[in-house]
N, C-alpha and C positions, 0 to 999 in steps of 0.2 A: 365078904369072907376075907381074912387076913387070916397070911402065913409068918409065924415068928420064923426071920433067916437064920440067924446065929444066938448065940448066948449073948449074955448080955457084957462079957469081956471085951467082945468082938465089933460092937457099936451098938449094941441095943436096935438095928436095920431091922425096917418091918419091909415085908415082902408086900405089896397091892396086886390084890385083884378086883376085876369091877365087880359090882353086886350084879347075883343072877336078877334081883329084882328091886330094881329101884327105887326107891320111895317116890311118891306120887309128885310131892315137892316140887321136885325133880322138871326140869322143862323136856319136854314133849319126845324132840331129837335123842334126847338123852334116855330116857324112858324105853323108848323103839330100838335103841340100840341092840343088833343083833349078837349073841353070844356062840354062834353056830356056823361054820363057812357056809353051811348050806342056805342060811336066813340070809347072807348077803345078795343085796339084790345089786346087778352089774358086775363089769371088771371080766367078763366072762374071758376076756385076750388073757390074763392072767390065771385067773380062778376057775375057768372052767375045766372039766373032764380031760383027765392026762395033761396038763399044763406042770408047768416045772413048780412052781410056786406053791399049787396045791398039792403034785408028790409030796414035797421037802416038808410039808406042814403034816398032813396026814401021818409020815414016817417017822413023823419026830426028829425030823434030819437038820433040823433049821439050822441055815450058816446065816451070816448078817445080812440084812435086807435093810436098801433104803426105798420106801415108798414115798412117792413123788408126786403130786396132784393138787388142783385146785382147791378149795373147800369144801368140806361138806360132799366128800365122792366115798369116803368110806376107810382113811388111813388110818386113824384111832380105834375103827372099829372093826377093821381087820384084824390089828395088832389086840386087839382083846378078846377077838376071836382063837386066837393064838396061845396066848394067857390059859383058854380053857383046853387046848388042846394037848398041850406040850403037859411033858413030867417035870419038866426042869422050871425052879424057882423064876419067878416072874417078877420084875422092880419097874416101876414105871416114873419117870421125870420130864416135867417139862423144862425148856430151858430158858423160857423165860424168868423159870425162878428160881431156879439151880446154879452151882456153881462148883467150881474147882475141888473147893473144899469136901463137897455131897459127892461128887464123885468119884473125889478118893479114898470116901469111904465103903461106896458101893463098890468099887473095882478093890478093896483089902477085904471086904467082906464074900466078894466072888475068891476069890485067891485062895482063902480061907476054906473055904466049902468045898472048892475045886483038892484040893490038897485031906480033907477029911473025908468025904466021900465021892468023890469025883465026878462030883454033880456039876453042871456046867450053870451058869446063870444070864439070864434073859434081859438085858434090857434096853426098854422101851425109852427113848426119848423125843417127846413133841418137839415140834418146831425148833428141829435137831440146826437151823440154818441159824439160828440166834448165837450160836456159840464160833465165838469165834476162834481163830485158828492157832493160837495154844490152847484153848480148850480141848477142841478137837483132837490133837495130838496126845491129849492124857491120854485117849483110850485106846491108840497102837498098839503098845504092848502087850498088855491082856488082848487084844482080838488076837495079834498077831500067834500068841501061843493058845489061843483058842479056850480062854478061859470065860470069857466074855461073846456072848453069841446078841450082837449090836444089830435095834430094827431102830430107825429112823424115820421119821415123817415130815416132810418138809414142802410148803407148797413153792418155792423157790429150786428153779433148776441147780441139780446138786452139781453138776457139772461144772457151774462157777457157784455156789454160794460153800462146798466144802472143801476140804485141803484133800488134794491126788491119793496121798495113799490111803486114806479113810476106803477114799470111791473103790481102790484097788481091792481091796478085802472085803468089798461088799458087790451084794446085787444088787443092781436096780430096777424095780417096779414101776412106770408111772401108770397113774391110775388114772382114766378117763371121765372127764364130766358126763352125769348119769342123763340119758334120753328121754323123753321125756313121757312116755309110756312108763320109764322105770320107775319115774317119778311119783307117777299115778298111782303104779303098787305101791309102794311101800305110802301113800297116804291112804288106801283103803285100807292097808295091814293096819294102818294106827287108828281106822274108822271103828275098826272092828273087833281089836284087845279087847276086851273087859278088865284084865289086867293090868297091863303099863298104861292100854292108848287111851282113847276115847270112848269106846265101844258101851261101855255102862252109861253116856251119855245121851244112845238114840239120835244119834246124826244121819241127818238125810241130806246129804250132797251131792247134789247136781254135776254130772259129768261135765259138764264146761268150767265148773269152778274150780274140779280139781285140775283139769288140764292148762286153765288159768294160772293156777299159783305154780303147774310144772312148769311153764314157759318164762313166768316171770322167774323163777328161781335161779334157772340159768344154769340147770346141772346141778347144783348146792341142796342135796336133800334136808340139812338141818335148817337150810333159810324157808326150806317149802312147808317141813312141819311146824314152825315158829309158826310161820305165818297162817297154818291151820288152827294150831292151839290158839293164837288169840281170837281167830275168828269164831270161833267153836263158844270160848268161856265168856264170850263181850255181848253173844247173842242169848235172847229171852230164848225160853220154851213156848210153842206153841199149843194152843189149849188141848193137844193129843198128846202134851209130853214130849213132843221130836224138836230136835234145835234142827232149823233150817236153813243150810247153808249153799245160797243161790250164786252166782256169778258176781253180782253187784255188793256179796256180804266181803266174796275173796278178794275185789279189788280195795275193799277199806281195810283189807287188812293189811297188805301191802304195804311196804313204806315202798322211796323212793327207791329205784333201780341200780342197784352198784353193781357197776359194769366189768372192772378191774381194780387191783390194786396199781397207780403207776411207780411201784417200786417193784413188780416182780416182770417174769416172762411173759407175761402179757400186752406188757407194754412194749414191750422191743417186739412181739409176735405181729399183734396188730400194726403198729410202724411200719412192718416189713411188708407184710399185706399190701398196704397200702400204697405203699415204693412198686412193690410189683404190680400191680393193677393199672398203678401209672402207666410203668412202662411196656405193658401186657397191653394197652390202648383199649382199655373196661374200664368207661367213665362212670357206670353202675356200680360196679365193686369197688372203683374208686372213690364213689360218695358214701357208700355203705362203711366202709374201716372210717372216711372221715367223719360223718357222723359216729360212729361207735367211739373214737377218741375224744370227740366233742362233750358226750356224754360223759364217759371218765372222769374230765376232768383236765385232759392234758391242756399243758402251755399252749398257745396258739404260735408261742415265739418258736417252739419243738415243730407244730405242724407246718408252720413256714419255711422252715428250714430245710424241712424233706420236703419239700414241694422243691425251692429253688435248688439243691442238691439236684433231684430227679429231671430238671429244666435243662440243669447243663451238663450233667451225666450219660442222659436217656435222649435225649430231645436233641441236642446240640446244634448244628450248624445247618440241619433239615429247619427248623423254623428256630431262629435267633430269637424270634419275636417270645419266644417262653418262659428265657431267662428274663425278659423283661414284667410282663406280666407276674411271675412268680415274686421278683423280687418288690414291684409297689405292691403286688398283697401283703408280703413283711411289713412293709413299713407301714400302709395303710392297717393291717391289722392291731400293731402295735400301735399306733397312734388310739384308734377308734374304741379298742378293746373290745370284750366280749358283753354282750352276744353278738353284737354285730358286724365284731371280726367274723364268723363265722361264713358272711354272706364274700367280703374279699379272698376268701381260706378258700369255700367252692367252685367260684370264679377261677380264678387259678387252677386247682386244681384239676379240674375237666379241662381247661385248655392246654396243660399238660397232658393229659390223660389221652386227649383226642391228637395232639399235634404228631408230623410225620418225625419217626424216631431214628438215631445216629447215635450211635457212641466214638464216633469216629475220632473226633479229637481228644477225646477220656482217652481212648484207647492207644495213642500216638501217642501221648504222655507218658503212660505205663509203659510202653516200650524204649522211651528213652528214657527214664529214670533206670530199667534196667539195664540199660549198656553204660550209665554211668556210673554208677554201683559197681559193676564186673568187667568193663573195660577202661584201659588208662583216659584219664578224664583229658580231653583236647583242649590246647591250646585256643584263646580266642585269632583269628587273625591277624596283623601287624593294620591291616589298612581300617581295620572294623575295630579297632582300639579307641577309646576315649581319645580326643585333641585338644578337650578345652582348655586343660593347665597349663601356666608354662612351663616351658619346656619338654613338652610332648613332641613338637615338632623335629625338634634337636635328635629325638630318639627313633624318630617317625613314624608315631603315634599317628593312624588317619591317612599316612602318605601311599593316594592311589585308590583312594573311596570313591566311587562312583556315584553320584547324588539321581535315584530312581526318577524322582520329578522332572529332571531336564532332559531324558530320553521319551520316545514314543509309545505310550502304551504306560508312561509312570512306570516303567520296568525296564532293566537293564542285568541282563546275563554276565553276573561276575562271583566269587565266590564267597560264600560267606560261614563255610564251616570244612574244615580240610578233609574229612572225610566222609566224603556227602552217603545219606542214608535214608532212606523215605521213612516215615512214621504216618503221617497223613493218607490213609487210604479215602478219599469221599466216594460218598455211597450216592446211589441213583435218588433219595428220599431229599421230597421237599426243595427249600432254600439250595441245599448240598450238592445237587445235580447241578445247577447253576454255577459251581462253586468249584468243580469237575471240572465243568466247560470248559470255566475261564483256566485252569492250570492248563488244561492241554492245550490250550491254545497257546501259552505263553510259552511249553515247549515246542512248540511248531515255531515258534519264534525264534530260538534258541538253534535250532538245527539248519533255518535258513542261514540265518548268521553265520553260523559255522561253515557252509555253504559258500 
């Protein structure tokens, strides 16, 4: 169904709505799409009973919404849910294929309408994250006077991929990868269309297949019906007339498993995981994010990286031995390459993952980078000055250096920064306690002397 927006002085703008019924043509996902809030299956954090998102839709209240989720959880099909529910004209663009141009004809054709009947206009732009940040700025104005009522869909956190004041003027949604139960319905809902789905097909689907293609989907309801409809149209009839679609029909439908995109928040999500598992000492969850990266696709040069980060961050001076380890997996990894960087990555890993943990020396860092920052930066010593040039000495550059090596113990109690300040707290873990010892000992040293 298409709505003419304006005359034709005004841009000839045609309004889009989706079809209540799709042509069969049509792939699978597309066909199932629900036209109803109530047909949405999931989302209930947002969508369910008395939730904000479903007042402001039901009310016809809608102010801009950015919805935010992975694939295939239900943002396009929200936003057309919406389409059917609202009074006010409905424009849909993606922005993969939009530009400046289009949307300054949409936002003079809103202006326009707004101004002759005070109608507000709706719209809808996919993968609102593509537009970059003069784009995004066109559409201030009109939000800001409320002429323009802006839904966004974007599987990239809006929080970095759009410009502040968009985010300001808007609400955000994110939406949840669907469970996999939810998954199940909505491929019996399409078992059993005669309509849009299958149902005029006579499929007989074995509950393991469907739960099969929910587990591999990964939350992604349009990757799970894809992967039904080919299994469905590639298989014969059985001499009853029923296509039979067993476990073994859904795993050939299947392609290979895409894990993440590593350009979105998943990549830095899982990362993170990963980092913390380490330092959480769950060499299981530490191999599970690393395999799940491994799969992705990421660099190994990336996962080596957080591995030796996490060695001297996490680990530190409780077992030294980690930065070591961590760091020949880098390089054996990078040598070796994949796949059997993979086996140096693990290695590593778990002996991070399991080793006794300190941030003690990270942490002594960070607090002196902070007094140098906000207090006046100290003078080096006069006797702890370079000597080698000439004429250092002239200046007395070194004159009164104590040389550690020729006292007892390689240590010798003299000053080496004018306003002494601990940073190094060592902790009881590992190497570190050892490392404890020996300081106090060396102030027991110190105070004999003095003595």
């Amino acid at each position: 169904m298409r709505e003419k927006a304006l005359n034709e002085n005004a841009g000839d703008l045609f309004v889009e709505r989706p079809n209540d019924f799709p042509p069969q043509a049509s792939p699978l996902s597309y066909r199932m799409r629900p036209s109803r809030l109530k047909d949405i299956v999931g989302q209930q954090h947002i969508l369910g009973p008395g939730k904000l998102l479903t007042r402001v839709i039901e009310a016809d209240r809608l102010s801009s919404l950015i919805l935010y989720g992975p694939p295939g959880v239900g943002k396009t099909t929200l936003a057309a849910c919406i389409s059917h529910t609202t009074t006010c004209p409905f424009v849909r663009i993606n922005a993969v294929t939009s530009n400046v141009e289009e949307l300054r004809k949409i936002l003079a054709a809103g202006q326009h309408r707004w101004h002759s009947s005070g109608r507000k206009t709706i719209l809808f732009i996919d993968e609102i994250h593509r537009f970059n940040k003069s784009q995004q700025e066109v559409l201030l104005p009109d939000l800001e006077e409320g002429l323009i009522v802006l839904i966004g869909a974007t599987v990239f956190n809006p929080y970095f991929s759009l410009v502040g004041p968009l985010i300001s003027r808007s609400l955000v949604f994110e939406l949840k990868a669907l469970r996999n139960e939810e998954i199940v319905l909505i491929l019996k809902r399409a078992l059993t269309d005669k309509e849009k789905g299958l149902g005029a097909l006579r499929v007989k689907a074995d509950e393991d297949a469907l739960l099969f293609l929910a587990k591999m989907s990964d939350g992604d309801a349009r990757k799970a019906l894809n992967a039904l409809e080919i299994g469905v149209l590639t298989t014969p009839s059985s001499p009853s007339g029923e296509v039979l679609f067993p476990v073994d029909v859904a795993r050939e439908s299947v392609q290979k498993k895409f894990v993440y995109d590593r350009d979105g928040d998943a990549h830095y999500d899982t990362a993170s995981a990963f980092i913390k598992s380490m330092r959480g000492t769950d060499p299981d969850a530490t191999l599970y994010w690393l395999a799940k990266m491994i799969v992705a696709g990421e660099d190994p040069r990336f996962i080596a990286r957080r591995i030796c980060i996490c060695a001297a961050e996490d680990v530190g001076n409780a077992d030294p031995h980690a930065l070591i380890v961590a760091s020949a997996a880098m390089q054996v990894s990078e040598f070796i390459g994949m796949p059997e960087a993979r086996i140096p990555l693990a290695q590593a890993a778990v002996y991070v993952a399991c080793a006794p943990k300190s941030n003690a020396s990270y942490m002594g860092l960070e607090n002196a980078l902070k007094d140098i920052k906000t207090h006046r930066t100290q003078e080096v010593p006069l006797h702890l000055k370079d000597s080698s040039y000439p004429g250092a000495q002239k200046l007395g550059r070194g004159e009164g250096y104590q040389y550690a090596h020729n006292y007892a113990n390689h240590f010798v109690d003299q000053e080496y920064v004018y306003l002494k300040k601990q940073y190094y707290f060592p902790t009881e873990m590992g190497v570190e306690r050892k490392i404890k010892d020996w300081l106090a000992r060396l102030e027991k040293v110190k105070k004999d002397e003095k003595n």
